[in-house]
C-alpha positions as CSV (number, residue, x, y, z in Angstrom):
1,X,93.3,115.8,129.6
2,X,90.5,113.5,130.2
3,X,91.2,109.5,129.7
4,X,88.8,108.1,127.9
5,X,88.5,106.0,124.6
6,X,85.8,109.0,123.5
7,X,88.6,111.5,123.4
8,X,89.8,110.9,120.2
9,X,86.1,111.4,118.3
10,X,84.6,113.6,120.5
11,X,87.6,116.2,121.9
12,X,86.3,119.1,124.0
13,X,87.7,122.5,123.9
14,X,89.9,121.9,126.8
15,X,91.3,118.8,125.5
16,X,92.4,120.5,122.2
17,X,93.8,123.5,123.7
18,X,96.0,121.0,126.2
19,X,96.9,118.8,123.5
20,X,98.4,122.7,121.9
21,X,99.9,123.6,125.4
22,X,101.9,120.6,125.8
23,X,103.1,119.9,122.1
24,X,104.2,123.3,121.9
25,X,106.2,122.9,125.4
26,X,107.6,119.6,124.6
27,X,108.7,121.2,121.2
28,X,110.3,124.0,123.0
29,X,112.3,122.0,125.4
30,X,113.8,119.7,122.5
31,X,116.0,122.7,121.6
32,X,117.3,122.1,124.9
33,X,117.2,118.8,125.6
34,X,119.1,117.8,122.4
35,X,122.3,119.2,123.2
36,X,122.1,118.4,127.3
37,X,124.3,115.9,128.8
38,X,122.5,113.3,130.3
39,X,123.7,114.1,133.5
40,X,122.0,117.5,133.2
41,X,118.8,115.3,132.8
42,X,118.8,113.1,135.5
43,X,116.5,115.4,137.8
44,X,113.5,115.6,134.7
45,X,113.3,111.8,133.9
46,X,111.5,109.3,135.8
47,X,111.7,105.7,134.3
48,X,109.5,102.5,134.6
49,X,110.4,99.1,133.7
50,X,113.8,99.7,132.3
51,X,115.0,96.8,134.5
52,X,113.3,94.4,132.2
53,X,114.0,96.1,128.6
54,X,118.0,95.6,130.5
55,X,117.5,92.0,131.4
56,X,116.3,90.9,127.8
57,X,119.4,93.4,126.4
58,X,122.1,90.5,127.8
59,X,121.0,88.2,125.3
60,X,119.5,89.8,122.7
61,X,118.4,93.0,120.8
62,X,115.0,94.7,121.2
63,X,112.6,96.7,119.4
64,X,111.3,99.9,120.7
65,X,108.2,101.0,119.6
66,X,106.7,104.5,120.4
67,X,104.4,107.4,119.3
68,X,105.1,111.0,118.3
69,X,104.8,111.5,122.2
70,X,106.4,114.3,124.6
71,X,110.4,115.1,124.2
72,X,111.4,112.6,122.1
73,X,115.0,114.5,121.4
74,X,115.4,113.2,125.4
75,X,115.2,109.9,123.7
76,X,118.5,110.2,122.0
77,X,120.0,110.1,125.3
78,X,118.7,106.5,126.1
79,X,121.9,104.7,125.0
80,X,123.8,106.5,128.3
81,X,120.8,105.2,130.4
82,X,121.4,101.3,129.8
83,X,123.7,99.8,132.2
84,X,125.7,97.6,129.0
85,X,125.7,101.1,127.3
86,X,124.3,99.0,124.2
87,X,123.9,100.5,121.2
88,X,120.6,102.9,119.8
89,X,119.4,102.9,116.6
90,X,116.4,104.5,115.1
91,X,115.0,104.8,111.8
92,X,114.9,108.7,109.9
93,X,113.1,110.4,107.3
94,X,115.5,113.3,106.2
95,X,113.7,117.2,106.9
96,X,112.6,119.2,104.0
97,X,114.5,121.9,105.4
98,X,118.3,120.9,104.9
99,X,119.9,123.4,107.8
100,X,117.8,121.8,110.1
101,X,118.2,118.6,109.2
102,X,121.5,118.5,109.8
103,X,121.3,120.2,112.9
104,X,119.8,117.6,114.1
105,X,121.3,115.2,112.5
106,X,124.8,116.2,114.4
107,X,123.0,116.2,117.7
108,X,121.5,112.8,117.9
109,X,124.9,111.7,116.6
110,X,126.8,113.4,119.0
111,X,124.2,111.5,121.9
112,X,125.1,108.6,120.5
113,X,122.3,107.0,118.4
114,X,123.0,105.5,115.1
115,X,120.1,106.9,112.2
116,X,119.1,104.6,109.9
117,X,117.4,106.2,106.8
118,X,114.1,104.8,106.0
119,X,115.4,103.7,102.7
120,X,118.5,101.4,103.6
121,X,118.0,97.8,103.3
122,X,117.1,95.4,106.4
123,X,120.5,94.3,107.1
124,X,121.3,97.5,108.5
125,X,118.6,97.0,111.2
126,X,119.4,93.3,111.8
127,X,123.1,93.9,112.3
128,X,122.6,96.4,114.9
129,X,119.8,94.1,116.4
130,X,122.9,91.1,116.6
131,X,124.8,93.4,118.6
132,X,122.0,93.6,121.5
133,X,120.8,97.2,120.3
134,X,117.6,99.0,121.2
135,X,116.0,99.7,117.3
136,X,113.4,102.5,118.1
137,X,110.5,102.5,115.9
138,X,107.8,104.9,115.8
139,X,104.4,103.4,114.7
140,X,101.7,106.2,115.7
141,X,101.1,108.0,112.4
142,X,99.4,107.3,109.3
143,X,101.3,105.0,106.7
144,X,99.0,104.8,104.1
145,X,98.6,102.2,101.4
146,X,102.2,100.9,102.9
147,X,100.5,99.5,106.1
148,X,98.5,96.7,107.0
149,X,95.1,97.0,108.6
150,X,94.9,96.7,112.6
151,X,92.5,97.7,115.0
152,X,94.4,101.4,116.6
153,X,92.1,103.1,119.5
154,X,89.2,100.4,118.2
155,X,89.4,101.4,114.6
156,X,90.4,99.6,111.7
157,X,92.9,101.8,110.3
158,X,96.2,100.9,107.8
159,X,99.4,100.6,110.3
160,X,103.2,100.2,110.3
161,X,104.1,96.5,109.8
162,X,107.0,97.3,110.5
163,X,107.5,96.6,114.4
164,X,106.1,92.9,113.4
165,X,108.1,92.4,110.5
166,X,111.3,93.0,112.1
167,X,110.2,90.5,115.3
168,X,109.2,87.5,112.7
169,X,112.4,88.1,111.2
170,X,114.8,88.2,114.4
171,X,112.4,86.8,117.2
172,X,113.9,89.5,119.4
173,X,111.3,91.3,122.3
174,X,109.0,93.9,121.7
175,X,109.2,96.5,123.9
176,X,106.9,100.2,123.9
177,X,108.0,103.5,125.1
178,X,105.2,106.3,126.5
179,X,106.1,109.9,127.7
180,X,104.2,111.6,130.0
181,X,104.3,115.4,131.0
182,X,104.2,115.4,134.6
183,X,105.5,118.9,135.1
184,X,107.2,121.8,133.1
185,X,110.5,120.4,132.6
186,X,110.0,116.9,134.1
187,X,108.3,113.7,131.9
188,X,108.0,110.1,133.6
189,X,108.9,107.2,130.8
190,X,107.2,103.9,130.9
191,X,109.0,100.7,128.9
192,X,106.5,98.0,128.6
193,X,106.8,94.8,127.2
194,X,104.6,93.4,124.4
195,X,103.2,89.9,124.9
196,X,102.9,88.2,122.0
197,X,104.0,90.8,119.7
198,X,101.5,90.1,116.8
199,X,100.7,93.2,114.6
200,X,97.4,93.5,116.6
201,X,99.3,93.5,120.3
202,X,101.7,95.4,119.0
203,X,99.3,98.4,117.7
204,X,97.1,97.8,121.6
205,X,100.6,98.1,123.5
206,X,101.0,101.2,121.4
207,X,97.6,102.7,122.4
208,X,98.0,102.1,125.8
209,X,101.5,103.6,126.4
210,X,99.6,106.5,124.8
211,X,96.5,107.1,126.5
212,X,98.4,107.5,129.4
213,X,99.1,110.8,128.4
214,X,97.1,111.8,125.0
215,X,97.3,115.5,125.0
216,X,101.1,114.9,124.9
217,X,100.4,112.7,121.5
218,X,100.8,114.6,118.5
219,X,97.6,114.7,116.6
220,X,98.0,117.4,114.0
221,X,97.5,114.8,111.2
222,X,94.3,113.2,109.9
223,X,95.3,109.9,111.5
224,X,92.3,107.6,111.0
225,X,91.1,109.3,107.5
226,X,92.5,106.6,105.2
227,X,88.6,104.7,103.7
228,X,89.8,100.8,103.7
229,X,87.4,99.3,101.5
230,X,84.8,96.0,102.6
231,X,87.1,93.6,100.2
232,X,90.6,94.9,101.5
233,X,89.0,94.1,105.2
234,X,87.8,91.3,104.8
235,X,91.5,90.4,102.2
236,X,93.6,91.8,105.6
237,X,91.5,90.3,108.3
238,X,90.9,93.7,110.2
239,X,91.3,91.8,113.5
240,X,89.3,92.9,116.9
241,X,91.6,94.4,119.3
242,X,91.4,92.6,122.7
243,X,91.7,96.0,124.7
244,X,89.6,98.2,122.3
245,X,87.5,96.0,120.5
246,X,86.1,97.0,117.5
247,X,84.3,100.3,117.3
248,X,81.5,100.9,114.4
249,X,83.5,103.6,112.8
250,X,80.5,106.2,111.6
251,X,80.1,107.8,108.3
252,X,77.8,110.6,106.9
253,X,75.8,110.7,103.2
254,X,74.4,113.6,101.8
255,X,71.2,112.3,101.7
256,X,69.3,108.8,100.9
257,X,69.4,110.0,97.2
258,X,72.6,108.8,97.1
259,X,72.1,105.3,98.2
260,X,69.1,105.0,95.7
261,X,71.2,106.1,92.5
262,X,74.3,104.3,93.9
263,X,73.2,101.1,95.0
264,X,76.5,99.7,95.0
265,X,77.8,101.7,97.2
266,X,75.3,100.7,100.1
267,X,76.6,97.5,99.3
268,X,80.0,97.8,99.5
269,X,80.5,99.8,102.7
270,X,81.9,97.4,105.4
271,X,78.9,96.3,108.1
272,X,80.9,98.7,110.3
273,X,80.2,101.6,109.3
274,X,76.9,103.0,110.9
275,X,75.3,105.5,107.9
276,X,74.0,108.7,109.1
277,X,72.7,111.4,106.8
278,X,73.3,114.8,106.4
279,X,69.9,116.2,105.0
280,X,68.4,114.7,108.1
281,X,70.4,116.7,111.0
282,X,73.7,114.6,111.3
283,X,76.8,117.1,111.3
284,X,80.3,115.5,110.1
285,X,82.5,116.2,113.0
286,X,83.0,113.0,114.3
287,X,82.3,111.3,111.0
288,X,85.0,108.6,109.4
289,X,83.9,109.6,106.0
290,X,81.6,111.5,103.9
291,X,79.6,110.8,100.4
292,X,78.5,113.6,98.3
293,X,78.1,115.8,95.4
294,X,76.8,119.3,96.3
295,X,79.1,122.1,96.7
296,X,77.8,123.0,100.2
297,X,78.2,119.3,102.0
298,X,81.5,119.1,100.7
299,X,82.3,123.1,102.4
300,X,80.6,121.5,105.5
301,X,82.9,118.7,105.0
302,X,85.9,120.5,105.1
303,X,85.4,123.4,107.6
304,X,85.5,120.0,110.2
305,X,88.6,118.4,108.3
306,X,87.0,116.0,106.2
307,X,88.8,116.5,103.0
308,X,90.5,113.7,101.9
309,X,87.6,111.5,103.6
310,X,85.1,113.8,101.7
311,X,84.3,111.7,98.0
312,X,82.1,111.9,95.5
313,X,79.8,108.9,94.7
314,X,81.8,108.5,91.9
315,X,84.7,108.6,93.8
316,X,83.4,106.3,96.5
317,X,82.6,103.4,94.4
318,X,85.8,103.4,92.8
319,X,87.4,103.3,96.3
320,X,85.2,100.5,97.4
321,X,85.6,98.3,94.1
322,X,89.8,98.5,94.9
């Protein structure tokens, strides 16, 4: 897949159809890799900078944070690749399906790694953080009206705090994690450290460990489709991302007729937000949002996978106004 910061706007066909190929291998081999010994594993790993996540692991814990990225059931396994053997934990959100939840469950336990549902309290975290654990957290996907804003891949998009909260709390490291398909069967790791782990660093070490390898992301999720509004941007900070920047995030309106019977929402969209409109040749594939109200725009909306970013000008203003 082609790296560049375009790719995640403006995919081409061949980029889609690798990001399928190589999600649907890397799901494949977890049915393997979960139950594997790590010494069965040692010829399909190649690992960077786990030297330094080691040296800070003497005297402390550390945080992990990674993306939904290539074998992660490999990851289970990290525990038996630390020299100290020092403990794993990583937090869980049970499966809908109950039979496969607990088969994997039993085979992340088995591996070693302590799960932590998303619902216990903090101690649980801190106390395994005392005892110079590695605390994986994954921080990729969308979190809603839970996050906090921060500049991901140059957009200003709601993100786990939770990476930073945990660091404030403890003042222990902040490591990230990227895996990278090199071959069928064979993925290279690279563990590096966070400087300055504010939320912003934090959420640009995250993006970089991932464009490494973005077709071995997984994507099937309308990540950046959350609308912040101008006040909460402005409330939140939304800062620039020193690797990224800040890219105007584009948006698409039905026609000028909105804008002239909904002043308000002209004036409420953040400054950026580059307005282009429909009724005038702009298509909504690479659009952040869309503003509405005929029945057609709104099917043109969707066949791209603009739904929950599709809103009516009623709807609109009273997202802005939040």
């Amino acid at each position: 897949m082609t790296q560049n910061r375009d790719a995640l706007s403006h995919p081409a066909d061949e980029e889609v159809q690798e990001v399928f190929r190589k999600n649907g291998g890397n799901l494949l081999t977890t049915l393997s890799a979960g139950k594997q010994k790590l010494k069965n594993l040692d010829d399909h790993l190649e690992i960077n900078g786990l030297e330094a996540m080691e040296a800070e692991l003497k005297h402390t814990g550390v945080l992990l944070v990674l993306g939904h990225m290539g074998n992660w059931e490999i990851l289970t396994k990290l525990t038996e690749l630390l020299k100290d053997k020092n403990p794993l934990g990583a937090l869980y959100r049970p499966l809908n399906n109950p039979k496969v939840n607990e088969l994997i469950l039993s085979r992340r336990k088995v591996a070693g790694m302590s799960l932590i549902s998303s619902k216990s309290p903090a101690f649980t975290i801190m106390r395994l953080l005392k005892k110079n654990g590695v605390m994986c957290i994954l921080s990729d996907q969308r979190i809603g009206k839970k996050g906090s804003l921060a500049s991901f891949f140059g957009r200003v998009t709601p993100c786990s705090r939770l990476a930073h909260t945990l660091h404030e709390k403890s003042q222990v490291p902040v490591f990230t994690l990227s895996m990278k398909s090199m071959r069928p069967g064979k993925w290279s790791l690279e563990i590096t450290k966070v400087k300055e782990p504010t939320q912003q660093n934090i959420m640009d070490t995250l993006a970089l460990s991932m464009e490494r390898s973005l077709s071995d992301c997984f994507w099937f999720q309308d990540r950046f489709q959350e609308f912040p509004s101008k006040s909460l941007i402005e409330a939140e900070g939304g800062e620039s991302s020193r690797v990224y920047g800040l890219k105007p995030i584009r948006g698409i309106v039905e026609s000028q007729a909105i804008f002239d019977a909904n002043p308000q929402i002209k004036e409420k969209l953040p400054t950026n937000y580059p307005i282009e409109f429909w009724d005038k040749g702009a298509k909504p594939d690479s659009s952040y949002f869309a503003i509405g109200s005929s029945r057609q725009f709104h099917k043109a909306c969707h066949r791209v996978g603009l739904k929950k970013a599709c809103l009516t000008p009623e709807r609109a203003l009273r997202v802005l106004s939040r």
